[in-house]
PDB file of N, CA, C and O in Angstrom:
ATOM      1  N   UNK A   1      -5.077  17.261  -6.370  1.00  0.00           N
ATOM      2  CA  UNK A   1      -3.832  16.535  -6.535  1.00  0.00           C
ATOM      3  C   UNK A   1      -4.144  15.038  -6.592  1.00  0.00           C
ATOM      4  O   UNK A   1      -4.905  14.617  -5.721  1.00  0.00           O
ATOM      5  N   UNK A   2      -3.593  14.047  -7.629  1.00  0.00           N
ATOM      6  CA  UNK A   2      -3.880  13.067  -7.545  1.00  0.00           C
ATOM      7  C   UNK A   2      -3.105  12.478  -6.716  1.00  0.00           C
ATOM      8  O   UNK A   2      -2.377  12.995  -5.869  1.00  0.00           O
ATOM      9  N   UNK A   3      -3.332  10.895  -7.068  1.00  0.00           N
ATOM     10  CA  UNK A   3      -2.160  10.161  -6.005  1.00  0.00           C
ATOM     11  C   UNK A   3      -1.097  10.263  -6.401  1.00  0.00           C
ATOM     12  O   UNK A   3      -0.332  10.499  -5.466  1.00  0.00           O
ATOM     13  N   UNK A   4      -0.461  10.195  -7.616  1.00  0.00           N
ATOM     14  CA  UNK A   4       0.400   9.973  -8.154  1.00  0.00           C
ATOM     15  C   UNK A   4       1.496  11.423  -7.794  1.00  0.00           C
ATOM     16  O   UNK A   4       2.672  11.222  -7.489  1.00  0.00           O
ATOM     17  N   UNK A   5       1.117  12.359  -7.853  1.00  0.00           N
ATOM     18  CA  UNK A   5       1.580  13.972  -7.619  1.00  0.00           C
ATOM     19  C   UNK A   5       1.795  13.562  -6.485  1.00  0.00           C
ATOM     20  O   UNK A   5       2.981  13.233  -6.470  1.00  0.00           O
ATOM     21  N   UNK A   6       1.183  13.320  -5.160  1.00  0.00           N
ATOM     22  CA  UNK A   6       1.118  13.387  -3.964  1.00  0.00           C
ATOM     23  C   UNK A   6       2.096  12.662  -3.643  1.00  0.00           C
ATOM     24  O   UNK A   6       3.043  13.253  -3.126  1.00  0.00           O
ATOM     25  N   UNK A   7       2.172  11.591  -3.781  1.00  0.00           N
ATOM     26  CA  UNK A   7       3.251  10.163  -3.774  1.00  0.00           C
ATOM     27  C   UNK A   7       4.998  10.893  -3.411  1.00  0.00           C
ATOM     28  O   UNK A   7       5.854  10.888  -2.526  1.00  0.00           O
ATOM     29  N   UNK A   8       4.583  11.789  -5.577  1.00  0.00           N
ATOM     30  CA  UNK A   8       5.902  12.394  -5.518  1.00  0.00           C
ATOM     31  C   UNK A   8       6.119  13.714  -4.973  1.00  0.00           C
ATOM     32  O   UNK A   8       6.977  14.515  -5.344  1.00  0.00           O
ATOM     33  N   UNK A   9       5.337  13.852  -4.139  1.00  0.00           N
ATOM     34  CA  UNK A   9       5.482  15.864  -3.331  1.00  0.00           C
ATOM     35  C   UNK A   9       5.785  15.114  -1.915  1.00  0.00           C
ATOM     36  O   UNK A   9       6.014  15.976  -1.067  1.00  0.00           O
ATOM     37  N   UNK A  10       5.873  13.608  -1.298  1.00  0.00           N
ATOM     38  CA  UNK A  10       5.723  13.698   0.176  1.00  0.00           C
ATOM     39  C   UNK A  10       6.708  13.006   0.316  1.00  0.00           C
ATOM     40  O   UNK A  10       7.112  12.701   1.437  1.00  0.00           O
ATOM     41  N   UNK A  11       7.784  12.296  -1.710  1.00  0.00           N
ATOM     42  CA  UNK A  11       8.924  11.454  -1.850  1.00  0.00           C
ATOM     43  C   UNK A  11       9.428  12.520  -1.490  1.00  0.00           C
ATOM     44  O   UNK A  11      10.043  12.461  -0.426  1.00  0.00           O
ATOM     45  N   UNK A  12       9.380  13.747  -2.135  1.00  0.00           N
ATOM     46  CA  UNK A  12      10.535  15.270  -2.472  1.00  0.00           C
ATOM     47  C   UNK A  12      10.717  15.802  -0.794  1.00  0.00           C
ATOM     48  O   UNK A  12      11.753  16.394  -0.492  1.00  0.00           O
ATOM     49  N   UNK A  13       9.930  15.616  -0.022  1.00  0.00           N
ATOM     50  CA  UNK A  13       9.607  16.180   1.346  1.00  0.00           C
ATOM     51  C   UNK A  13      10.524  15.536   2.840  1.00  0.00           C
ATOM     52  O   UNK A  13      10.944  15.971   3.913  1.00  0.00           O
ATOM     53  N   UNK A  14      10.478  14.059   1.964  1.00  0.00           N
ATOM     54  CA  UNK A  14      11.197  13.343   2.886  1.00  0.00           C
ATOM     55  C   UNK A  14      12.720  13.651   2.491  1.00  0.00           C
ATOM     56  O   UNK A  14      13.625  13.832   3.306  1.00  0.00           O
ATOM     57  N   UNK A  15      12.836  13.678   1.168  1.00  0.00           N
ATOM     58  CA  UNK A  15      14.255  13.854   0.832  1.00  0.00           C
ATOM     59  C   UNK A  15      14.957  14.924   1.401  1.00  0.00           C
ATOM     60  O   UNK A  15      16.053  14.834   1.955  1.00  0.00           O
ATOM     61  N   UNK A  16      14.166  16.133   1.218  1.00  0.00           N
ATOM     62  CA  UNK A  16      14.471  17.271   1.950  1.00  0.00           C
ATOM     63  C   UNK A  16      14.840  17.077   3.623  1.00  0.00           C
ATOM     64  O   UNK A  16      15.897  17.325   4.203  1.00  0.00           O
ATOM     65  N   UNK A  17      13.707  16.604   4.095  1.00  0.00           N
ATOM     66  CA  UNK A  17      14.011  16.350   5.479  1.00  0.00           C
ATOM     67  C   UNK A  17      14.829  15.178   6.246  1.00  0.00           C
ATOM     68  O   UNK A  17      15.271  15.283   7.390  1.00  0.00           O
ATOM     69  N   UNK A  18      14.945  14.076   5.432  1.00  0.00           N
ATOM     70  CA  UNK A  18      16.235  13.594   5.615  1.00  0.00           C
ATOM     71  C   UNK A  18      17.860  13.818   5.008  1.00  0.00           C
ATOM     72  O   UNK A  18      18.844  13.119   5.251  1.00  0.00           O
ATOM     73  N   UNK A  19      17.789  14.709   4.377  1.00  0.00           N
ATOM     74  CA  UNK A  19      19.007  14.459   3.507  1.00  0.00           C
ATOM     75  C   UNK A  19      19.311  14.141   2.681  1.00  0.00           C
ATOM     76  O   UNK A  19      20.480  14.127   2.296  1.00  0.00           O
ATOM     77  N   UNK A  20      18.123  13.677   1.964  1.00  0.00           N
ATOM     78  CA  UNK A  20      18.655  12.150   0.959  1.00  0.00           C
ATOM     79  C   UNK A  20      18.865  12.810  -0.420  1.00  0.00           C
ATOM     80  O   UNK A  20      18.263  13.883  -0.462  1.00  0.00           O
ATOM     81  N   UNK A  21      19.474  12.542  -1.478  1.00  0.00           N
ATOM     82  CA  UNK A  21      19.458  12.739  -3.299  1.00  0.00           C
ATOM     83  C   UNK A  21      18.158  12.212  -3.860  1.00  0.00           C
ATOM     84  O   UNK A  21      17.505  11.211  -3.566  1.00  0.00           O
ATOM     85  N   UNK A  22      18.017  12.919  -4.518  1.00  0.00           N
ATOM     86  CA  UNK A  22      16.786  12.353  -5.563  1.00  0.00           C
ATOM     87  C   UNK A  22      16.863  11.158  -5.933  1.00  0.00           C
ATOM     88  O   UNK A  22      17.907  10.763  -6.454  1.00  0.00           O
ATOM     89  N   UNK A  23      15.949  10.443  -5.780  1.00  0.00           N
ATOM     90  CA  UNK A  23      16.157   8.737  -6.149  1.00  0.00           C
ATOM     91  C   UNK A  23      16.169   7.775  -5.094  1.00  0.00           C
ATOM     92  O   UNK A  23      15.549   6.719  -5.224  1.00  0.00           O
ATOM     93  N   UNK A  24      17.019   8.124  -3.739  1.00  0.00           N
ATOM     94  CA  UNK A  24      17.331   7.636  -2.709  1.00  0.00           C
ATOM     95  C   UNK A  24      16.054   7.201  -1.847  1.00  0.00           C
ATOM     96  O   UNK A  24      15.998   6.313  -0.996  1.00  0.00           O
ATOM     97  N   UNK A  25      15.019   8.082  -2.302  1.00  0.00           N
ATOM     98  CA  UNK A  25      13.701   7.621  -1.523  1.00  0.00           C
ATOM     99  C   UNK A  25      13.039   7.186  -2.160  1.00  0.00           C
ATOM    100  O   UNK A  25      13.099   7.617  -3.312  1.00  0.00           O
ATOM    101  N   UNK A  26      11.848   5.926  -1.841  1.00  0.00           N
ATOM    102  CA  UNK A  26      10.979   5.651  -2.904  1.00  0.00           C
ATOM    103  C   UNK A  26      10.093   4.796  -1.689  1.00  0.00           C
ATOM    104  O   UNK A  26      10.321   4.173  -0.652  1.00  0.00           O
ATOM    105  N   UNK A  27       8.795   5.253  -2.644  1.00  0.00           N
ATOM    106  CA  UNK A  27       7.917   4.424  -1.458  1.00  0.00           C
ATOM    107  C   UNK A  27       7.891   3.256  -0.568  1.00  0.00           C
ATOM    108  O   UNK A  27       7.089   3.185   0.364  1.00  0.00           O
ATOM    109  N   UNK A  28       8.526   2.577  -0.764  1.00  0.00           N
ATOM    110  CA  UNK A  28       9.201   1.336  -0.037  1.00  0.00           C
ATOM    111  C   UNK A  28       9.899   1.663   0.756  1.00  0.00           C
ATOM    112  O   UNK A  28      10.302   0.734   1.457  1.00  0.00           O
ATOM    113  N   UNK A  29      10.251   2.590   0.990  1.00  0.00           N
ATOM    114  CA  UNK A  29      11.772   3.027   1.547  1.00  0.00           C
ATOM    115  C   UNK A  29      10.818   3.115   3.522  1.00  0.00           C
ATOM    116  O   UNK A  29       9.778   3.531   4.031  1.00  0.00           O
ATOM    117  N   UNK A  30      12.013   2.455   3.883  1.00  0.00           N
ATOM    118  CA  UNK A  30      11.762   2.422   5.130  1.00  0.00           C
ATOM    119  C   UNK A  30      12.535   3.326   6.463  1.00  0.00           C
ATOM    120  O   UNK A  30      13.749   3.378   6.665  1.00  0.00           O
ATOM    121  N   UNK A  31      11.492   3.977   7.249  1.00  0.00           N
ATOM    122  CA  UNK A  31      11.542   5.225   8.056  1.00  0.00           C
ATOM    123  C   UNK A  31      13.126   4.546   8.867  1.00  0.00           C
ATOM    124  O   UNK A  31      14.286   4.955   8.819  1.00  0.00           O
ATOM    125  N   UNK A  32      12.497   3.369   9.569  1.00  0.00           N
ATOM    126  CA  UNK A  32      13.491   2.499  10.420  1.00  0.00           C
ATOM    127  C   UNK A  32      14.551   1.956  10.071  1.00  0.00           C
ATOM    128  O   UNK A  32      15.518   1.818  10.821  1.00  0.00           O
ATOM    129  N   UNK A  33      14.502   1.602   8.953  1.00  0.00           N
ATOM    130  CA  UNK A  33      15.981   0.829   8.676  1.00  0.00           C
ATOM    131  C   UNK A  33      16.575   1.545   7.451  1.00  0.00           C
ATOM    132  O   UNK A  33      17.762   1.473   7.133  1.00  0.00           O
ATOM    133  N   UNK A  34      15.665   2.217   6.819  1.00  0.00           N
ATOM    134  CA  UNK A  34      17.234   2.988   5.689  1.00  0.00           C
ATOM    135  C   UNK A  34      17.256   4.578   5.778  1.00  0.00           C
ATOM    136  O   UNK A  34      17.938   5.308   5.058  1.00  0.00           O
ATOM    137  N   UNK A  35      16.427   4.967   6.743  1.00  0.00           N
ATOM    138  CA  UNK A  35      16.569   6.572   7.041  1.00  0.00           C
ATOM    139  C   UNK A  35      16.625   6.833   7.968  1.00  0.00           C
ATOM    140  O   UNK A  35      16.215   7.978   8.161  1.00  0.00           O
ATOM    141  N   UNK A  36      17.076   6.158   9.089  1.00  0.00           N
ATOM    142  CA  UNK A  36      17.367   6.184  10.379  1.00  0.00           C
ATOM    143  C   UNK A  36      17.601   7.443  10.965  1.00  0.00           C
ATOM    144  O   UNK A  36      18.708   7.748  11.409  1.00  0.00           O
ATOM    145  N   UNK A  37      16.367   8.392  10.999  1.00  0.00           N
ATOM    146  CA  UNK A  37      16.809   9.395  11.247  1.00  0.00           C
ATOM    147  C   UNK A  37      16.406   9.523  12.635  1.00  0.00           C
ATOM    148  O   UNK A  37      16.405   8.663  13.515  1.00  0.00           O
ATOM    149  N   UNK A  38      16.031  10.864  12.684  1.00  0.00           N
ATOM    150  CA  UNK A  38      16.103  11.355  14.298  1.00  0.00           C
ATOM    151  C   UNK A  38      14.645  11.978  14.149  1.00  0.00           C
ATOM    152  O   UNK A  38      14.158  12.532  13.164  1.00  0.00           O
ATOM    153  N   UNK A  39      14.033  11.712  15.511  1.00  0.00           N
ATOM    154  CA  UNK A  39      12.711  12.394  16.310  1.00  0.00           C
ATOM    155  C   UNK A  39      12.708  13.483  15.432  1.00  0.00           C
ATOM    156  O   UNK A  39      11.806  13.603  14.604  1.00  0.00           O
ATOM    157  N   UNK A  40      13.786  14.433  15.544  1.00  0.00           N
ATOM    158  CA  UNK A  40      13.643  16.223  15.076  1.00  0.00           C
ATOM    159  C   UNK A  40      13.404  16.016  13.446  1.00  0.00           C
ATOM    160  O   UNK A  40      12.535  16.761  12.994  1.00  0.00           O
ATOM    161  N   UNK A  41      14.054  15.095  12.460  1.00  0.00           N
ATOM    162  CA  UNK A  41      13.939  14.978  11.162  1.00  0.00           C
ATOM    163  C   UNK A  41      12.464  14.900  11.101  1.00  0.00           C
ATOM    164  O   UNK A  41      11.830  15.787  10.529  1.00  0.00           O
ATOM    165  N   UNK A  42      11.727  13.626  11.803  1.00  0.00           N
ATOM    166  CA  UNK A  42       9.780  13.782  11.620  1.00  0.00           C
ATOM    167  C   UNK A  42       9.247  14.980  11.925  1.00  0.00           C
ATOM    168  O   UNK A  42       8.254  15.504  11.420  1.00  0.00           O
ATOM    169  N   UNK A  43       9.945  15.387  12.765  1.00  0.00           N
ATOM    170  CA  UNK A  43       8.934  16.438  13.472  1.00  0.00           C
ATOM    171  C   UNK A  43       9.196  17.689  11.939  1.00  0.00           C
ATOM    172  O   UNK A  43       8.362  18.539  11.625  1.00  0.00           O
ATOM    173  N   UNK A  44      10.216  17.518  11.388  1.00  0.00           N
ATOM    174  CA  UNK A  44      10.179  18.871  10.408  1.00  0.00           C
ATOM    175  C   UNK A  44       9.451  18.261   9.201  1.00  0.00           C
ATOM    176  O   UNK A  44       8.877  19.012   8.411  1.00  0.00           O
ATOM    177  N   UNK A  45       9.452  16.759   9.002  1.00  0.00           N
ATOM    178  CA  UNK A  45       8.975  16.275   7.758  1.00  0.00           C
ATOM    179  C   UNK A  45       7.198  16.401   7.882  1.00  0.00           C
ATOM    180  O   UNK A  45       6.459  16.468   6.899  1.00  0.00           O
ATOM    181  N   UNK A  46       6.755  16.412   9.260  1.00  0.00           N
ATOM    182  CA  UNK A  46       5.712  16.704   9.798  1.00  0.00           C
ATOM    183  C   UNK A  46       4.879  18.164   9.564  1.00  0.00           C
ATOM    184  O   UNK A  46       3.724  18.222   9.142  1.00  0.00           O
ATOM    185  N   UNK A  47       5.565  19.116   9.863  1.00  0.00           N
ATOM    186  CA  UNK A  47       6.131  20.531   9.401  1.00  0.00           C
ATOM    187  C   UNK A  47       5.841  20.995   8.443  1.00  0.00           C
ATOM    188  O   UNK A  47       4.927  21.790   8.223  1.00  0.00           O
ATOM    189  N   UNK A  48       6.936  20.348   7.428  1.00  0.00           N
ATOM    190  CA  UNK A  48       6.600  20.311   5.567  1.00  0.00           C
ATOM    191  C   UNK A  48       5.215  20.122   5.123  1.00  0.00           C
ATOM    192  O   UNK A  48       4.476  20.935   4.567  1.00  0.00           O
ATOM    193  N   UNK A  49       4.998  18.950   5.453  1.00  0.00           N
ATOM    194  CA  UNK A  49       3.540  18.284   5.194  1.00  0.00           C
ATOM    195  C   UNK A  49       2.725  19.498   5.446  1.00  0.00           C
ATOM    196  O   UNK A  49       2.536  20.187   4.443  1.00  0.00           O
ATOM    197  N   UNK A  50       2.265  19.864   6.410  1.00  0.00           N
ATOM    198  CA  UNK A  50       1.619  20.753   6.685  1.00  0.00           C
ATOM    199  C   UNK A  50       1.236  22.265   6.086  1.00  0.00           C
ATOM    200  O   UNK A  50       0.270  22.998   5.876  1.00  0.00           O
ATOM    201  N   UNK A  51       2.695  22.202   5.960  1.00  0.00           N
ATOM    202  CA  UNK A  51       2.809  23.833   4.647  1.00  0.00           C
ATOM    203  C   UNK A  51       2.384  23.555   3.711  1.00  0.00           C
ATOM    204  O   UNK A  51       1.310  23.978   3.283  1.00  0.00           O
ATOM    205  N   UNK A  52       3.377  22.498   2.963  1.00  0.00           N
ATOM    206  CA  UNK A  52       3.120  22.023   1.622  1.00  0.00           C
ATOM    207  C   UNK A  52       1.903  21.855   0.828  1.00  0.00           C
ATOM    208  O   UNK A  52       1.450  22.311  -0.222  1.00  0.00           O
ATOM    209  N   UNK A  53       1.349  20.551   2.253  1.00  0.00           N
ATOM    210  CA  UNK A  53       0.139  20.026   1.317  1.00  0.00           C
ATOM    211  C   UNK A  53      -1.380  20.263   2.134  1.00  0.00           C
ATOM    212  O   UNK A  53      -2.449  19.718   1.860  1.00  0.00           O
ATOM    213  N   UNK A  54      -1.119  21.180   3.137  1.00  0.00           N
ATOM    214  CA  UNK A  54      -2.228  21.736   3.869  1.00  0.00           C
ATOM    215  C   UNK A  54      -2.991  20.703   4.694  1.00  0.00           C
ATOM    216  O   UNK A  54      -4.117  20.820   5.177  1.00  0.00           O
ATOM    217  N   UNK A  55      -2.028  19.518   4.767  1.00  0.00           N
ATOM    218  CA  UNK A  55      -2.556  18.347   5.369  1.00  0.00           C
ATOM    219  C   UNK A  55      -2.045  18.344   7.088  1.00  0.00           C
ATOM    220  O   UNK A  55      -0.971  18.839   7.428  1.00  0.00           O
ATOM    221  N   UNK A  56      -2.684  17.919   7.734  1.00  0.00           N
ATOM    222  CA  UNK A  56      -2.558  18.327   9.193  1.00  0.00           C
ATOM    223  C   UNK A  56      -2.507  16.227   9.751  1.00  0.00           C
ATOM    224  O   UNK A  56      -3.427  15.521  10.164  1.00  0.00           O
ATOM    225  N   UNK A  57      -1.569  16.009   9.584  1.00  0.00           N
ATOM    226  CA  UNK A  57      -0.898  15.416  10.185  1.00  0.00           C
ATOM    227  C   UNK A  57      -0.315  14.662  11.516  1.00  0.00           C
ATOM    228  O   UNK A  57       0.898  14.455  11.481  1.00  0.00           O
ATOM    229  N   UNK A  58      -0.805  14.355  12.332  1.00  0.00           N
ATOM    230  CA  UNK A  58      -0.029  13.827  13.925  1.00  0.00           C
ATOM    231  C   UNK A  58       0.911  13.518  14.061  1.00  0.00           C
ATOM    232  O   UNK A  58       1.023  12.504  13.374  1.00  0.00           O
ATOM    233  N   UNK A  59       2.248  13.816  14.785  1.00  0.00           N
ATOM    234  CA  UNK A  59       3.754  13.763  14.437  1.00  0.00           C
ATOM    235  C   UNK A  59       3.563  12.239  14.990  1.00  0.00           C
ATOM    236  O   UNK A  59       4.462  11.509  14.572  1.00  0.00           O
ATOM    237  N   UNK A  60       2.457  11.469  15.967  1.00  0.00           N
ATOM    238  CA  UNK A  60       2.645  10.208  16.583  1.00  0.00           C
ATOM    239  C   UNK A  60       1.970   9.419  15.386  1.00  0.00           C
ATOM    240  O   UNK A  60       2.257   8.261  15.083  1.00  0.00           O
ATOM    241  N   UNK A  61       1.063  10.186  14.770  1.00  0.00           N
ATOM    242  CA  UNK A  61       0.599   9.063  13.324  1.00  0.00           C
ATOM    243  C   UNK A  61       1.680   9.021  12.475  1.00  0.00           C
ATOM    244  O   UNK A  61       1.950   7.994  11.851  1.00  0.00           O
ATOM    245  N   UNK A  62       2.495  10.295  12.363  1.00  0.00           N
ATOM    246  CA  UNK A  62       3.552  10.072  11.392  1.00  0.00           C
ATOM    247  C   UNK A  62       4.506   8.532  11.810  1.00  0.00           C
ATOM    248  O   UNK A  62       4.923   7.467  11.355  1.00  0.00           O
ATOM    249  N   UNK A  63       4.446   9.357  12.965  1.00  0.00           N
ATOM    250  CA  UNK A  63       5.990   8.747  13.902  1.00  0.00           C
ATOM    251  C   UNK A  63       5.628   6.979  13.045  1.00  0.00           C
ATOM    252  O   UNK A  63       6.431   6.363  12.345  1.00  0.00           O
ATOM    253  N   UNK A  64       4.401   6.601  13.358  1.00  0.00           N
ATOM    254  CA  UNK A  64       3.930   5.279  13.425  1.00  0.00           C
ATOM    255  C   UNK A  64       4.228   4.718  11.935  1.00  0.00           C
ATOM    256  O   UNK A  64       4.338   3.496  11.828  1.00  0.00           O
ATOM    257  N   UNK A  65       4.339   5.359  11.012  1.00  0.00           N
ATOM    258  CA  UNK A  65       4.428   5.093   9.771  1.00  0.00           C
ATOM    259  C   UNK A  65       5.530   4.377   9.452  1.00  0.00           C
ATOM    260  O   UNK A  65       6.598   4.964   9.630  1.00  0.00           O
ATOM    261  N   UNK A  66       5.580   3.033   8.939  1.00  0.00           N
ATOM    262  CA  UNK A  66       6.729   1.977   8.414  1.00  0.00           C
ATOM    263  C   UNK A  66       7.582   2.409   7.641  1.00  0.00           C
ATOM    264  O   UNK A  66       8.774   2.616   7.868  1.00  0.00           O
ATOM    265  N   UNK A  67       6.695   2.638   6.211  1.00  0.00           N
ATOM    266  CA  UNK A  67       7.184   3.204   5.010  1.00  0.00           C
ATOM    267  C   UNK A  67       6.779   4.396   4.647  1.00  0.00           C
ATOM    268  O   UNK A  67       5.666   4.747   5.038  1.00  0.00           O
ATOM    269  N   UNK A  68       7.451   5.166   3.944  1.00  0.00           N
ATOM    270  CA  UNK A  68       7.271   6.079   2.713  1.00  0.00           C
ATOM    271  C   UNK A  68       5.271   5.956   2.422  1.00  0.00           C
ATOM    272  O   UNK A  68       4.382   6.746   2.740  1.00  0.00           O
ATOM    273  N   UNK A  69       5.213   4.610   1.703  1.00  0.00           N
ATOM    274  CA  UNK A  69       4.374   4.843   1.219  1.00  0.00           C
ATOM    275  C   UNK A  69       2.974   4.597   2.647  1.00  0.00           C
ATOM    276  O   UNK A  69       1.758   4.466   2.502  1.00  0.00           O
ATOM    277  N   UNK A  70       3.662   4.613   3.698  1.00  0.00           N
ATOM    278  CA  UNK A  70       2.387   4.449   5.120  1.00  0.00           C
ATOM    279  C   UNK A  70       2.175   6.084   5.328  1.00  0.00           C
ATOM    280  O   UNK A  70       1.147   6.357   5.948  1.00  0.00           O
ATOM    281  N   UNK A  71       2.711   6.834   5.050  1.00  0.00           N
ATOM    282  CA  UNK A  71       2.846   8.067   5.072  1.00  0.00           C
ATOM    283  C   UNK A  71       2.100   8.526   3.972  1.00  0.00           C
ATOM    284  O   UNK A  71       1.291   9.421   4.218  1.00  0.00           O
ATOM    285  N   UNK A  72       2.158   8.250   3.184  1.00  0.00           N
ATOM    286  CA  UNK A  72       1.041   8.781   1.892  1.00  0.00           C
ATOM    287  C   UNK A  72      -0.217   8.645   2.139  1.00  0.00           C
ATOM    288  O   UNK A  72      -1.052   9.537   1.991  1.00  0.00           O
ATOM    289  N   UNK A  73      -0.475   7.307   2.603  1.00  0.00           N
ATOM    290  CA  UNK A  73      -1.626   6.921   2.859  1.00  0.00           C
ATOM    291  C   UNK A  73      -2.190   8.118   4.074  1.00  0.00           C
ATOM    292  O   UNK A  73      -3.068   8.936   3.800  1.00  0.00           O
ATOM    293  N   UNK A  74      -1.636   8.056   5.186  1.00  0.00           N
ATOM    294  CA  UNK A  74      -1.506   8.955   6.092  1.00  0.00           C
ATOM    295  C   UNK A  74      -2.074  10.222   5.871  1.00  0.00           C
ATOM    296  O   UNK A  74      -3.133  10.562   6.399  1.00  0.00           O
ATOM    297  N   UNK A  75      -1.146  11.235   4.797  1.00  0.00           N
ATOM    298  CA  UNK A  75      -1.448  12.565   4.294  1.00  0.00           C
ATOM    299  C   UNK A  75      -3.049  12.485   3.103  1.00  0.00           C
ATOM    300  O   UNK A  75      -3.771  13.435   2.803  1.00  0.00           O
ATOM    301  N   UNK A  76      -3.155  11.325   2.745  1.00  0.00           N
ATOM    302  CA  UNK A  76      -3.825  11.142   1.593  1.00  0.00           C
ATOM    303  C   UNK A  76      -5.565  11.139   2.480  1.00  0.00           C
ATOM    304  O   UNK A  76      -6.633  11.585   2.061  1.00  0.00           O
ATOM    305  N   UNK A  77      -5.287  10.543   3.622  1.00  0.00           N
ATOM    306  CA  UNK A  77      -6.967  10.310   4.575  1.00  0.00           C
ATOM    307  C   UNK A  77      -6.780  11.706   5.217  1.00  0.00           C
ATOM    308  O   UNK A  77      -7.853  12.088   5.683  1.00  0.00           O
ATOM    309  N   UNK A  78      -5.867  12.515   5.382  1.00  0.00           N
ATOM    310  CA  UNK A  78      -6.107  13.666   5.905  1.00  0.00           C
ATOM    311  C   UNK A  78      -6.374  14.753   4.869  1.00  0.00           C
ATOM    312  O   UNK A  78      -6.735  15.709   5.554  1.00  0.00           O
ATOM    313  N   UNK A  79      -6.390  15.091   3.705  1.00  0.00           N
ATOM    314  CA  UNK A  79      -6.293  15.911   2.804  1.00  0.00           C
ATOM    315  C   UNK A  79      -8.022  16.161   2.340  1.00  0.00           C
ATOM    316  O   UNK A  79      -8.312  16.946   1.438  1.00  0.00           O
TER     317      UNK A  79
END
């Protein structure tokens, strides 16, 4: 999987696990201030990751992640 696939399989993942419409997420998009979600939303977006992209993940490395795209990076050194 390149980066580019990956980018958009962990955009589609968050969307899922926050709620959001297609479009609404984009790598910039920030965990803290525009998806204000909840502990339980990471822990399933954490979850996903794992099924999805066979990437094994730390829900506290997740947790730590700013953006969208700190999270790629994230799944991308674990893969």
């Amino acid at each position: 999987m390149d980066r580019k696939e990956l980018e958009a399989k962990v955009i589609e993942l968050v969307q899922i696990s926050y709620g959001k419409a297609e479009g609404e997420v984009t790598l910039e998009t920030s965990f803290k201030d525009d998806l204000k979600g909840a502990s339980v939303q990471m822990v399933a977006l954490v979850s996903e990751i794992e099924n999805e992209l066979d990437a094994m993940v730390a829900l506290q490395d997740a947790s730590a992640c700013a953006t969208v795209k700190d999270l790629v990076d994230k799944v991308e050194e674990e893969m």
